[in-house]
N, C-alpha and C positions, 0 to 999 in steps of 0.2 A: 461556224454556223452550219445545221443540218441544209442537206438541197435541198429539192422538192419536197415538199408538202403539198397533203391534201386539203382542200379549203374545209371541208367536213368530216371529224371524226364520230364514228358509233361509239354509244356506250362502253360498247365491251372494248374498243381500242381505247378510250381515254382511260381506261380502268389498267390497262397494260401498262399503260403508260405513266400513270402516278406509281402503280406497285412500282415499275424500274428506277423510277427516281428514286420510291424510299430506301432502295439500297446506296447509293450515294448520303441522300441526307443521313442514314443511319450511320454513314464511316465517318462523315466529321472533318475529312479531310479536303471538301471542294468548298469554295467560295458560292453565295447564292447565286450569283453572275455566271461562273462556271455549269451551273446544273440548269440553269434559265439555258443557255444558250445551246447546251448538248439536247437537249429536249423539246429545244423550239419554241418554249412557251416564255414568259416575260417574270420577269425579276418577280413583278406581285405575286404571279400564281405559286412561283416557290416559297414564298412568305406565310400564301396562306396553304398551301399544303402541308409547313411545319406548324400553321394553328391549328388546323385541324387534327396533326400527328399527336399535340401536345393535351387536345381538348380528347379526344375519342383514341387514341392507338393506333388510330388503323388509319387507312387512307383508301379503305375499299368502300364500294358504289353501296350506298343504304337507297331503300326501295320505298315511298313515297307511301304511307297508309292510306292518303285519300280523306276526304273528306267524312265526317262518322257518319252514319246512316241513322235516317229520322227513324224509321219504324226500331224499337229495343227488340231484341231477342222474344221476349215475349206475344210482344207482337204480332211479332210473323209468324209464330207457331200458332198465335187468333189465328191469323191471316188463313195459313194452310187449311186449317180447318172449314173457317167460312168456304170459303174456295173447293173445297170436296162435297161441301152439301148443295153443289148445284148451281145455275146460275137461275133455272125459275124461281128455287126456293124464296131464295134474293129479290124477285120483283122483274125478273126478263125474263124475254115470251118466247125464248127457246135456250137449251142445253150450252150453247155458246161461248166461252171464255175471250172475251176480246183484251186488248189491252185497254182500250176505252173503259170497259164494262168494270174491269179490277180496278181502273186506277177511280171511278165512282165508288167504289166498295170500301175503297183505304178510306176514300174521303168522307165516308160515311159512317163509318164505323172508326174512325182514329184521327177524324179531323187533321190528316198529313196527307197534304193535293200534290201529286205528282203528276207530271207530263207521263202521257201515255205511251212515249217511244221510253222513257227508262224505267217503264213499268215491265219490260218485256225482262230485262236484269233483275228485277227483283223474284217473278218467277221463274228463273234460271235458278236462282240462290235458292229456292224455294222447293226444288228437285222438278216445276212444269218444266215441261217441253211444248212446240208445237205439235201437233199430231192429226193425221184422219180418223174421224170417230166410224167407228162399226156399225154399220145402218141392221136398224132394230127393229120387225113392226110393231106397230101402235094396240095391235090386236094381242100380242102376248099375254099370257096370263103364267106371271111367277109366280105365284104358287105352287100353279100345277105342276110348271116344270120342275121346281126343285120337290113337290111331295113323288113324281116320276122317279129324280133321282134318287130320292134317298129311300123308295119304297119297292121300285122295278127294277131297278139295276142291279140291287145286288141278287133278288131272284134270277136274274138272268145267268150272273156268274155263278149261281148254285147247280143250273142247268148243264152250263158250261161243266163245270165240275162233277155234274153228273154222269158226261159223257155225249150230250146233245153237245149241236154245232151251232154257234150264233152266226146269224146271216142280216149285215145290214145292205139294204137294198132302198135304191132310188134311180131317178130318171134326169136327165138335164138335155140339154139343146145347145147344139154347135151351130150357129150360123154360118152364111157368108158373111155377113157382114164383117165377121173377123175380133178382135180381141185387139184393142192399143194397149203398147206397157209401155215401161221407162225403157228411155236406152240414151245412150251418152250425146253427147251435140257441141259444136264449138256455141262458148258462152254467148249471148246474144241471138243466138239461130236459133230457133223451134224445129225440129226435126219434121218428117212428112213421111207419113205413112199410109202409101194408097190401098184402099178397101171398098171395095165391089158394096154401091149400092142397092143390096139385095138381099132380104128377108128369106130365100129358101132356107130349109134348115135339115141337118139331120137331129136323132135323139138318140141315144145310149140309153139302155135299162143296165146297169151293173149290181153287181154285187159285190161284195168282200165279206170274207168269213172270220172266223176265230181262230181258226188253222192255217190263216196269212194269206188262203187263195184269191184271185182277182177272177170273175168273171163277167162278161158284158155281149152284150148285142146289139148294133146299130142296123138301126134303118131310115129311109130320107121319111120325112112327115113328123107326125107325134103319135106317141107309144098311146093301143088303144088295150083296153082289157085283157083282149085276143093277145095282144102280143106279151101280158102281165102272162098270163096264164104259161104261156108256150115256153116264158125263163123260166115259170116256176117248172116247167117237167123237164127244162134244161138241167136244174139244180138237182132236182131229186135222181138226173141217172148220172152225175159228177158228187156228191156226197150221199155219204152213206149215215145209214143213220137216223135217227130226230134232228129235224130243223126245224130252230128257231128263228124265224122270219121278223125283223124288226126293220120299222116302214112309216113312210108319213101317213096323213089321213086327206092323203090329195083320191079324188072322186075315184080313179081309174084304181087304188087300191081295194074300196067299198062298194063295187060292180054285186050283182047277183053272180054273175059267171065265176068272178074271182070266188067268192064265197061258198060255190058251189063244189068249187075245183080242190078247194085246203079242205072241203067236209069230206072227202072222199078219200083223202090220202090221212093217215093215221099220224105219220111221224111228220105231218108239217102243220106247226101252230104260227100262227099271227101277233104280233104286240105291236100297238101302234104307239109309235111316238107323241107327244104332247102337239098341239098345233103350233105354227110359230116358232120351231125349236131346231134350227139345223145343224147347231153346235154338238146336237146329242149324236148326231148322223155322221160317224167320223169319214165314210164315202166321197161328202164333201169338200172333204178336204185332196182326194184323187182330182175330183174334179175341178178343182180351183189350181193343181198343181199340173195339171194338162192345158188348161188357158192359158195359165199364164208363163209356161217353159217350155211347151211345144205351140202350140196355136197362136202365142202374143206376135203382135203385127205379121202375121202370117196373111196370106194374102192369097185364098183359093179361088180359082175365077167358075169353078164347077164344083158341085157334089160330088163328082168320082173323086177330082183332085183333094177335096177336103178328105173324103173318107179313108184314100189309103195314108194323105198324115195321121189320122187318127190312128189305123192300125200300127202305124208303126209307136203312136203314143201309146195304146195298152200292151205292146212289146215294151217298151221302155218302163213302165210301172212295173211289171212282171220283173224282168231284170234287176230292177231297183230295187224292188219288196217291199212289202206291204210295211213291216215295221220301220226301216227305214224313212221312206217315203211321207212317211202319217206324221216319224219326230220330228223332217225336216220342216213340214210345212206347219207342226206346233210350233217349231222354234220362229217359223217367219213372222204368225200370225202372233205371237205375245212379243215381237219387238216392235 
């Protein structure tokens, strides 16, 4: 008789364990009693591991199909479809996908009522995922931005091609109050990240060009015309050339000063972005990738301290380079 034994074997051991027998039963030469008692297991199971041998060949583990699924192939490809035209289209009072809200949509539309906790499986099979949506405003006008792209854009690269330099240019605001990200935690603990409650702020005017350059200028408060003006004569003695200035249509870009300042100078023209549009402003993407890889739970208790991490963040983009930089944080933002 073998010794010890485990009181529980795994799959994958009882599967060991049948293939070792079937070399025995295959020689012919041991008694079922004999290959029962070397194996540990009982005269039956040798009996039916030779029904099994004699029914199927084999004596390896077969994998359970499961139960068939009510929705047909068909179905589901209805299903995906309903399911991309929205959930208002549907009858609810925002963009939402709940598992509630799908499993009323099967019900509705194919009379097959599922619990909502294994409705989460069948948008798995279905290629959903859960996901953070991309806050959008309400004020957009798609039209305009796609008649911008497909009307301004490619003038721009003609310009480009021409030998002008495209300049995208914008402003943002670093608080104290600081930036929370993710970061790792033992399971059950929410992590803590202390952050000065306090609204002071610096602002960054930057820019990025067509020829990969980074420039910027901070100061504490917010960026006033005066200080619009003073990059643009920054730019104009660091690029040579026609500049093409492309920019939102936030107030401090449409000053009389500003307007007064680009009638003056010959080689610097204006193209304003569509409103509502900051996907077009690929800048934003610098700015989202200094939140959130130098400033996330960063924790400045003064403006001098904030502003030398900053300098050392537009050394770090410098370094990094513009095209780099811009694919990394394409690639973050479409996964």
């Amino acid at each position: 008789m073998p010794g010890w034994q485990p009181t529980h074997y795994s799959r994958a051991q009882l599967e060991e364990r049948r293939l070792a027998a079937l070399e025995w039963i295959a020689r012919g030469t041991h008694k079922n009693q004999e290959i029962a008692d070397h194996f540990g297991v009982s005269v039956h199971t040798v009996y039916s591991w030779k029904g099994r041998l004699k029914r199927t060949g084999s004596l390896q583990a077969t994998v359970a199909s499961g139960p068939a699924s009510r929705l047909t192939a068909e179905q589901g490809e209805h299903l995906r479809t309903l399911l991309r035209e929205g959930a208002v289209h549907h009858g609810f009072r925002d963009e939402t996908w709940t598992t509630r809200r799908v499993s009323a949509l099967i019900g509705r539309h194919f009379e097959v009522w599922y619990h909502h906790d294994h409705v989460r499986h069948i948008l798995r099979r279905l290629g959903f995922t859960p996901q953070m949506p991309d806050g959008r405003a309400a004020e957009r006008h798609e039209l305009r931005i796609a008649s911008w792209q497909e009307q301004v854009a490619p003038e721009l690269e003609k310009k480009v091609a021409e030998g002008a330099t495209l300049v995208y240019l914008d402003e943002v605001g670093f608080a104290l109050k600081g930036v929370r990200r993710r970061t790792w935690s033992t399971r059950g603990v929410t992590p803590l990240v202390t952050l000065p409650a306090n609204w002071e702020k610096l602002s960054t005017i930057g820019a990025i060009t067509s020829g990969g350059q980074f420039l910027q200028n901070t100061k504490a408060g917010a960026i006033r015309s005066g200080d619009v003006v003073h990059f643009f004569q920054h730019l104009l003695r660091h690029i040579q050339g026609n500049i093409v200035m492309v920019l939102d249509n936030v107030g401090v870009h449409r000053t009389k000063v500003v307007q007064a300042f680009v009638a003056r100078h010959e080689r610097l023209s204006l193209v304003y972005l569509p409103p509502y549009a900051p996907e077009l402003n690929p800048i934003e993407l610098v700015w989202a990738y200094v939140k959130r890889n130098v400033l996330g739970n960063f924790c400045a208790r003064t403006l001098t301290v904030l502003k030398e991490k900053l300098i050392g963040a537009w050394q770090r983009v410098r370094y990094i380079g513009l095209p780099q930089l811009l694919m990394d944080a394409n690639l973050r933002r479409d996964q």
